[in-house]
N, CA, C and O atoms as CSV, one atom per row, in Angstrom:
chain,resi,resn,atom,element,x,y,z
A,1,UNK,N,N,-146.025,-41.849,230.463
A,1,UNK,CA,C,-146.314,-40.450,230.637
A,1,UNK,C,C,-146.050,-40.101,232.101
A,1,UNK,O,O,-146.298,-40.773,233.101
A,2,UNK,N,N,-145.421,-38.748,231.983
A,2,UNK,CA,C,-145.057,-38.116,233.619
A,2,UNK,C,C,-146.264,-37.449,234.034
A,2,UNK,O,O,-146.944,-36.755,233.279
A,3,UNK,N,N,-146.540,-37.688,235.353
A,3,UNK,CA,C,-147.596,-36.717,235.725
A,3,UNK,C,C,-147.387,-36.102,237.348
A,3,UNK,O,O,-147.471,-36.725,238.406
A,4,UNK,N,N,-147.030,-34.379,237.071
A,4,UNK,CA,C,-147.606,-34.134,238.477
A,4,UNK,C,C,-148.070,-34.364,239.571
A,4,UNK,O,O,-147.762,-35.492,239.185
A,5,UNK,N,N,-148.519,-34.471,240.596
A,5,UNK,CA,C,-149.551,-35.012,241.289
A,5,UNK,C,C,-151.181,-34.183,240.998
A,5,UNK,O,O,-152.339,-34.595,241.063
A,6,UNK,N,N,-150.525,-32.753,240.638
A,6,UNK,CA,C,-152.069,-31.548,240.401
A,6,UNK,C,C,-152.680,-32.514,239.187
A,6,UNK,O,O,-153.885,-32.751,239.265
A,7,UNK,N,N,-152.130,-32.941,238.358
A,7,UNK,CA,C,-152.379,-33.590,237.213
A,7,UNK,C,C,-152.786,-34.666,236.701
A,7,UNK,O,O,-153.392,-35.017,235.689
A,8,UNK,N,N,-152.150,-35.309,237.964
A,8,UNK,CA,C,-153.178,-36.596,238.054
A,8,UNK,C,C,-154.531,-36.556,238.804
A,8,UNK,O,O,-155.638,-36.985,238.477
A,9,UNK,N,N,-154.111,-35.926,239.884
A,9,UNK,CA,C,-155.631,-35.786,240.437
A,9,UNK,C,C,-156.397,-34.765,239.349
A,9,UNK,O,O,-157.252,-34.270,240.083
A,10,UNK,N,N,-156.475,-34.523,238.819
A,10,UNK,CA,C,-157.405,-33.944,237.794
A,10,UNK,C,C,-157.591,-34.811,236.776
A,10,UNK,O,O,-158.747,-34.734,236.362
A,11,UNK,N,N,-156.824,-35.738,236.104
A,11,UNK,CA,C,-157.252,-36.574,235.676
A,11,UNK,C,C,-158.178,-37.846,236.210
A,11,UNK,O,O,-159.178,-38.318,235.669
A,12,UNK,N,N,-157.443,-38.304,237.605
A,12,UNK,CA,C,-158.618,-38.689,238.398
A,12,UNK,C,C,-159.655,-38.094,237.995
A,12,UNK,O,O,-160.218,-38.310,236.922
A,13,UNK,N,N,-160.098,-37.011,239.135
A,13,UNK,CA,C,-161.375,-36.347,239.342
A,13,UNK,C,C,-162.231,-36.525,238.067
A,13,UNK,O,O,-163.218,-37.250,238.191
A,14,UNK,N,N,-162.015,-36.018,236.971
A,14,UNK,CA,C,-162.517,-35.969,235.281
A,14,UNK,C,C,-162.905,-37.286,235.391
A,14,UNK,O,O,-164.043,-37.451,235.830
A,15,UNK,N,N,-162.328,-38.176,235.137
A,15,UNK,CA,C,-162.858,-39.535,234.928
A,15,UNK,C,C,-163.869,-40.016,235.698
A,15,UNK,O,O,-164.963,-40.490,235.393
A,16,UNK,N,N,-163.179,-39.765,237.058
A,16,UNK,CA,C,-164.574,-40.118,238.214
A,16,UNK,C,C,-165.763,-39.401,238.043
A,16,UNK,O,O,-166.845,-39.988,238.067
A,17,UNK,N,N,-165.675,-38.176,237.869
A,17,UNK,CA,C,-167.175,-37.097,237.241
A,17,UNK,C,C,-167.968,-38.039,236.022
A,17,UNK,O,O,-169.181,-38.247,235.983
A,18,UNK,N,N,-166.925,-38.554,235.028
A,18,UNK,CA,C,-167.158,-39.121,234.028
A,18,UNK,C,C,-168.088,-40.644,234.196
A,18,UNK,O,O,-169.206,-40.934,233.768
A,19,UNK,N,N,-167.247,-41.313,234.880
A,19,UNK,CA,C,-167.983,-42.661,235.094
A,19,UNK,C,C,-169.363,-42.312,236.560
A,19,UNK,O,O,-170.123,-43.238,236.842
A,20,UNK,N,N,-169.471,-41.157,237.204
A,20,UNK,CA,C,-170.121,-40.843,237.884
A,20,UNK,C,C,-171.469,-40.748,236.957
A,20,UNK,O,O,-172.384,-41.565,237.061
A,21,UNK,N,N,-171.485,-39.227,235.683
A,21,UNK,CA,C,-172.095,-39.163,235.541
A,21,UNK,C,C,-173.220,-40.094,234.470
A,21,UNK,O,O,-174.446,-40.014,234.397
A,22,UNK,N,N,-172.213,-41.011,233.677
A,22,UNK,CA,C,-172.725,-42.382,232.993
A,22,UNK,C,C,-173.801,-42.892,233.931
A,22,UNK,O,O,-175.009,-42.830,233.703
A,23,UNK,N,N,-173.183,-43.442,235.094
A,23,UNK,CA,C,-174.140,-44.042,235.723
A,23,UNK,C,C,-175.155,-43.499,236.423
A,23,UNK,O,O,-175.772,-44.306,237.118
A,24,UNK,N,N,-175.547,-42.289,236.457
A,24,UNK,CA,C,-176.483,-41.492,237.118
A,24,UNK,C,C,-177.537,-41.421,235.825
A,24,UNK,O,O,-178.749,-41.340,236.028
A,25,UNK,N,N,-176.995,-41.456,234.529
A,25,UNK,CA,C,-178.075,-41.424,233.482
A,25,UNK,C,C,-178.618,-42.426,233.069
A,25,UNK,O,O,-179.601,-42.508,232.332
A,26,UNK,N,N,-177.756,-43.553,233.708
A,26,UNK,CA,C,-177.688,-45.213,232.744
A,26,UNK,C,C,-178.321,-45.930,233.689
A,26,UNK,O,O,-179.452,-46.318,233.395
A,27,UNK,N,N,-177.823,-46.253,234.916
A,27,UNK,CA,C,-177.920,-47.326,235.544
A,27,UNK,C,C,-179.811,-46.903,236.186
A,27,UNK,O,O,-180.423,-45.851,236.366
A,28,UNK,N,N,-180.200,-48.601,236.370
A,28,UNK,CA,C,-181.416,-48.515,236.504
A,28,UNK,C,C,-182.723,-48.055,235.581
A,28,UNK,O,O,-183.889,-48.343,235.854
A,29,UNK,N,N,-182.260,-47.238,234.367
A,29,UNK,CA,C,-183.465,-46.694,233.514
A,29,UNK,C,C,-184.081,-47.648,232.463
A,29,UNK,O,O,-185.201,-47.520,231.968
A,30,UNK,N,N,-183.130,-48.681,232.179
A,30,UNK,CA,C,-183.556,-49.714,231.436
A,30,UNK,C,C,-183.832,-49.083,229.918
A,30,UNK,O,O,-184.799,-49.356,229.207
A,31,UNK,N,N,-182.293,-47.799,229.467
A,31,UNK,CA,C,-182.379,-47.108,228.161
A,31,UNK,C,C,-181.874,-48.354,227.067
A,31,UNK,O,O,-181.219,-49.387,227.206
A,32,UNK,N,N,-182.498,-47.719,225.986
A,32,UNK,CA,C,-181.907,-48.978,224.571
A,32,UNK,C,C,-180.499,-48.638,224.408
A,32,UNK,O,O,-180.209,-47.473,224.679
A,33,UNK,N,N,-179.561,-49.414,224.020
A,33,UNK,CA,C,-178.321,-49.475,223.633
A,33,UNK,C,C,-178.185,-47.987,223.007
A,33,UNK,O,O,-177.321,-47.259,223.496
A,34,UNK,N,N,-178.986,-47.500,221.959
A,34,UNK,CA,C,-178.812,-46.246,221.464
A,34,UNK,C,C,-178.539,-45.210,222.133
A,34,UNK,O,O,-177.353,-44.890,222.199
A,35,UNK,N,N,-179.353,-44.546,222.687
A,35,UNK,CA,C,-179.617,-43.777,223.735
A,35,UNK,C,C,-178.423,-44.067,224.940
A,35,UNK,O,O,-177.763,-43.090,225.297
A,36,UNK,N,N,-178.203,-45.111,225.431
A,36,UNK,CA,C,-177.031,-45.468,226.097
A,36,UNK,C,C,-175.691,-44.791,225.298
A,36,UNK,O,O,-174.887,-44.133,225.958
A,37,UNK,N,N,-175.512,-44.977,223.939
A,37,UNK,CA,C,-174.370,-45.031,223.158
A,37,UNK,C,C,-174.016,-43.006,223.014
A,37,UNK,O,O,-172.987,-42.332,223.043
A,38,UNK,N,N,-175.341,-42.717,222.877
A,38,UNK,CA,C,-175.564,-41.222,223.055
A,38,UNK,C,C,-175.200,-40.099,224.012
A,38,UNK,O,O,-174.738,-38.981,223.786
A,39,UNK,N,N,-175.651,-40.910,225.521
A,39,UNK,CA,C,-175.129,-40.455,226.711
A,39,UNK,C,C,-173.393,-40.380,226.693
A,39,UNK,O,O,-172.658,-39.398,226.591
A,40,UNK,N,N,-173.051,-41.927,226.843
A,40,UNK,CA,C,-171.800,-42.141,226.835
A,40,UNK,C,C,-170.907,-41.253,226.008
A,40,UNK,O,O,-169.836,-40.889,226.493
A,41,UNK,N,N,-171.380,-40.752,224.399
A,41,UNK,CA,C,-170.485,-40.375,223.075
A,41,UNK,C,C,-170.615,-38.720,223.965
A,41,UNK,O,O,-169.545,-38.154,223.743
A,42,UNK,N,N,-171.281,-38.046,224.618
A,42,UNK,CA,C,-171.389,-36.687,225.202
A,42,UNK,C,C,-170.679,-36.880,226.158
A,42,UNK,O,O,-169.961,-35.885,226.255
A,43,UNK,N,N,-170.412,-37.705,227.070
A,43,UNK,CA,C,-169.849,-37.783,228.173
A,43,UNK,C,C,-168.392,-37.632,227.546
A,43,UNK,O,O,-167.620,-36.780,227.984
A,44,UNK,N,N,-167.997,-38.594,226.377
A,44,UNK,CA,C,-166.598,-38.694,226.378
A,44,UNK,C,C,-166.454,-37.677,225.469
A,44,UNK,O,O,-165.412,-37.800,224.826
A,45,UNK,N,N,-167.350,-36.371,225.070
A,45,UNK,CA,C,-166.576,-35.386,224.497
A,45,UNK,C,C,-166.558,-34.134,225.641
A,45,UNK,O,O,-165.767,-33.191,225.617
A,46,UNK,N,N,-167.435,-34.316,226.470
A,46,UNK,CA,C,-167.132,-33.315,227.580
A,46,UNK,C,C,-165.832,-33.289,228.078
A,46,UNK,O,O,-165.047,-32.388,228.373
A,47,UNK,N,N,-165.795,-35.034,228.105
A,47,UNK,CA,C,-164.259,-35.043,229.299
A,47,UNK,C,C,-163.135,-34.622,228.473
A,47,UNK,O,O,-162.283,-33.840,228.895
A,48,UNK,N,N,-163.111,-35.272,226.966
A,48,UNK,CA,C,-161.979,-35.050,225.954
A,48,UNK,C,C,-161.739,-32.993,226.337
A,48,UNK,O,O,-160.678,-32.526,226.752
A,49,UNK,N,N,-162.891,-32.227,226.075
A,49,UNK,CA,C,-162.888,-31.001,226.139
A,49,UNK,C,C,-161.874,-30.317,227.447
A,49,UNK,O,O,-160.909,-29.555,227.500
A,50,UNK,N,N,-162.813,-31.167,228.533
A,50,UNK,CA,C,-161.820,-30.836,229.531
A,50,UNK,C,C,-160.362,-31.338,229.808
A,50,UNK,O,O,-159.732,-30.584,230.548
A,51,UNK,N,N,-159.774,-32.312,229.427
A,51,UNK,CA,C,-158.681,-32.762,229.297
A,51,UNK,C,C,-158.020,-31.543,228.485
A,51,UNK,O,O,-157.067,-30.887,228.904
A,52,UNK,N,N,-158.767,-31.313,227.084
A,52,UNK,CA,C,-157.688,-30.269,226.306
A,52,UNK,C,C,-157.607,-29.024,226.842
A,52,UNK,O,O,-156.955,-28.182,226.224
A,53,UNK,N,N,-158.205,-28.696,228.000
A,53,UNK,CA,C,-157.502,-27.880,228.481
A,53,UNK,C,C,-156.335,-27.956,229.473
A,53,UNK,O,O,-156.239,-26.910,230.115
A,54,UNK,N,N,-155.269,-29.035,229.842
A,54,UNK,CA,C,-154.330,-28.975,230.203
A,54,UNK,C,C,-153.700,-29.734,229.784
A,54,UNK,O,O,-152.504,-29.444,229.795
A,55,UNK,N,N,-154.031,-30.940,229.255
A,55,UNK,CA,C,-153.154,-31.784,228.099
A,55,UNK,C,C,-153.389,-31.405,226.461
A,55,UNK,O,O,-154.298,-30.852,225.842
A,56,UNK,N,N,-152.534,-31.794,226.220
A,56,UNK,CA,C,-152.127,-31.927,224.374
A,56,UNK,C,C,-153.346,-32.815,224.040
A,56,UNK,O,O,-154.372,-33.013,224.690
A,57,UNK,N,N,-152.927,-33.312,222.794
A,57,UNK,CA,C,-153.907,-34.251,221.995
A,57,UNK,C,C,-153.281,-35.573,222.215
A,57,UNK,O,O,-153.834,-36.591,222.629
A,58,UNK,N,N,-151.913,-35.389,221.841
A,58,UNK,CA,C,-151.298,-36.891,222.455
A,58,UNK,C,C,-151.281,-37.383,223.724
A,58,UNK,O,O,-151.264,-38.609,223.827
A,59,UNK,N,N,-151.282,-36.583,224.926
A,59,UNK,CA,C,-151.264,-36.931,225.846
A,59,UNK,C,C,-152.545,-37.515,226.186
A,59,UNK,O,O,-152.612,-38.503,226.918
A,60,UNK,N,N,-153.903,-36.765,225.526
A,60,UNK,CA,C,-155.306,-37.303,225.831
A,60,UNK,C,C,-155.558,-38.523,225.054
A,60,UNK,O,O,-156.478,-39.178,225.543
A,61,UNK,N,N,-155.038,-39.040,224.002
A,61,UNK,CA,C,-154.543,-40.045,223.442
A,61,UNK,C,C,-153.765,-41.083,224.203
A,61,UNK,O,O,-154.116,-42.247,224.010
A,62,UNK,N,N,-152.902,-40.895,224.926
A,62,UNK,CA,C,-152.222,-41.752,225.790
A,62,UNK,C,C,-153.256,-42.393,226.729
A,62,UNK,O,O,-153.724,-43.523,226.866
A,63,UNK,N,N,-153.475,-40.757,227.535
A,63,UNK,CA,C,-154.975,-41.165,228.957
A,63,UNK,C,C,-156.252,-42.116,228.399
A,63,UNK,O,O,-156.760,-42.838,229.257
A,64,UNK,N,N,-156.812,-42.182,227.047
A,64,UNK,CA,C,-157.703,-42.592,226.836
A,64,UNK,C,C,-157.528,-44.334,226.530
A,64,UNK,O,O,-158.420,-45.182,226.515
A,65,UNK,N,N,-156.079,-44.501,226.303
A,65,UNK,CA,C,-155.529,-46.100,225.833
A,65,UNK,C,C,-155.436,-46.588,227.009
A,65,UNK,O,O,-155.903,-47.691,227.294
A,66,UNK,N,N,-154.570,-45.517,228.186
A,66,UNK,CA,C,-154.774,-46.398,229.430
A,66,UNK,C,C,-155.801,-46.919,230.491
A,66,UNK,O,O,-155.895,-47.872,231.264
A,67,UNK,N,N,-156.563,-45.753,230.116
A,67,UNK,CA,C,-158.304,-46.202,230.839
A,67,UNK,C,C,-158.697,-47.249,230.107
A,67,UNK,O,O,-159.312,-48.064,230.795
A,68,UNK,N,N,-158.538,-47.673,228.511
A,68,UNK,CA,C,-159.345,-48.680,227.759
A,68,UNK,C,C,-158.679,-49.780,228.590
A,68,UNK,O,O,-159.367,-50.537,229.275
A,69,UNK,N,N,-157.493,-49.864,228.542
A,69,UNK,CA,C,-156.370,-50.939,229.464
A,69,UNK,C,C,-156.902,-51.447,230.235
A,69,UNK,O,O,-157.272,-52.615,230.115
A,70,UNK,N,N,-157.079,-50.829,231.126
A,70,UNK,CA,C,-157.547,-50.585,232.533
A,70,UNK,C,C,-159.183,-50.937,232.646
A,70,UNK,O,O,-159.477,-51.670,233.591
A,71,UNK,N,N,-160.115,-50.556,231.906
A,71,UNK,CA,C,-161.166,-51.124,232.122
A,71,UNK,C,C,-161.549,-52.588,231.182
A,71,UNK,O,O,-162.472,-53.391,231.317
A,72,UNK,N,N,-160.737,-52.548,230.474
A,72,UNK,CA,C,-160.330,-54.357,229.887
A,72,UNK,C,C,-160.145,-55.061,230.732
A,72,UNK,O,O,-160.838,-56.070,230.869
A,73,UNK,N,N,-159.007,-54.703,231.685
A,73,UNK,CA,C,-158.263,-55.709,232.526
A,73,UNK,C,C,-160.031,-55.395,233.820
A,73,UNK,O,O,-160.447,-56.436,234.328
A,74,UNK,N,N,-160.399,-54.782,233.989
A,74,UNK,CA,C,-161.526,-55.186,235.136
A,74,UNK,C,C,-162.486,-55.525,234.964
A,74,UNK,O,O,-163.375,-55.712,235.795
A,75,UNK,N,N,-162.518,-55.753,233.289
A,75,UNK,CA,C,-164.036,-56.732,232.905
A,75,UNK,C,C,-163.390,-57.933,233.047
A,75,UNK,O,O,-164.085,-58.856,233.473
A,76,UNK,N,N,-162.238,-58.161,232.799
A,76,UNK,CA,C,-161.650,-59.662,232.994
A,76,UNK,C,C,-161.706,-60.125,234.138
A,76,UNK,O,O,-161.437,-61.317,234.282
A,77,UNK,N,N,-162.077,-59.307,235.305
A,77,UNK,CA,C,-161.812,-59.601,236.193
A,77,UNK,C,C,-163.150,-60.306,237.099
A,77,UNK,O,O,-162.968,-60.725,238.242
């Protein structure tokens, strides 16, 4: 996928808001997996929301395989 530079940094930013705001709800509260799974499933429809407003469906489809990629390869790490 081609990206702008406006476009990536907005995809940046989104994600970083994203994994920002996970851990502002998560980390330290000692929530059950549920409640964890809850936060997270809102988080990733906020961001999906905001993505569709400047990408397609495939393209947010693309962004979402390469973050899984990407945070695979840094649990391996």
């Amino acid at each position: 996928m081609r990206l702008t530079n406006t476009k990536g940094e907005f995809i940046l930013e989104t994600l970083s808001e994203k994994y920002a705001h996970n851990a502002a709800q998560t980390k330290g509260k000692n929530l059950p997996k549920e409640t964890k799974r809850e936060i997270y499933k809102a988080t990733f429809i906020e961001t999906r929301d905001k993505l569709s407003k400047i990408f397609s469906k495939i393209e947010i489809t693309q962004i979402n395989k390469l973050e899984k990629r990407k945070m695979s390869e840094q649990n391996k790490n």
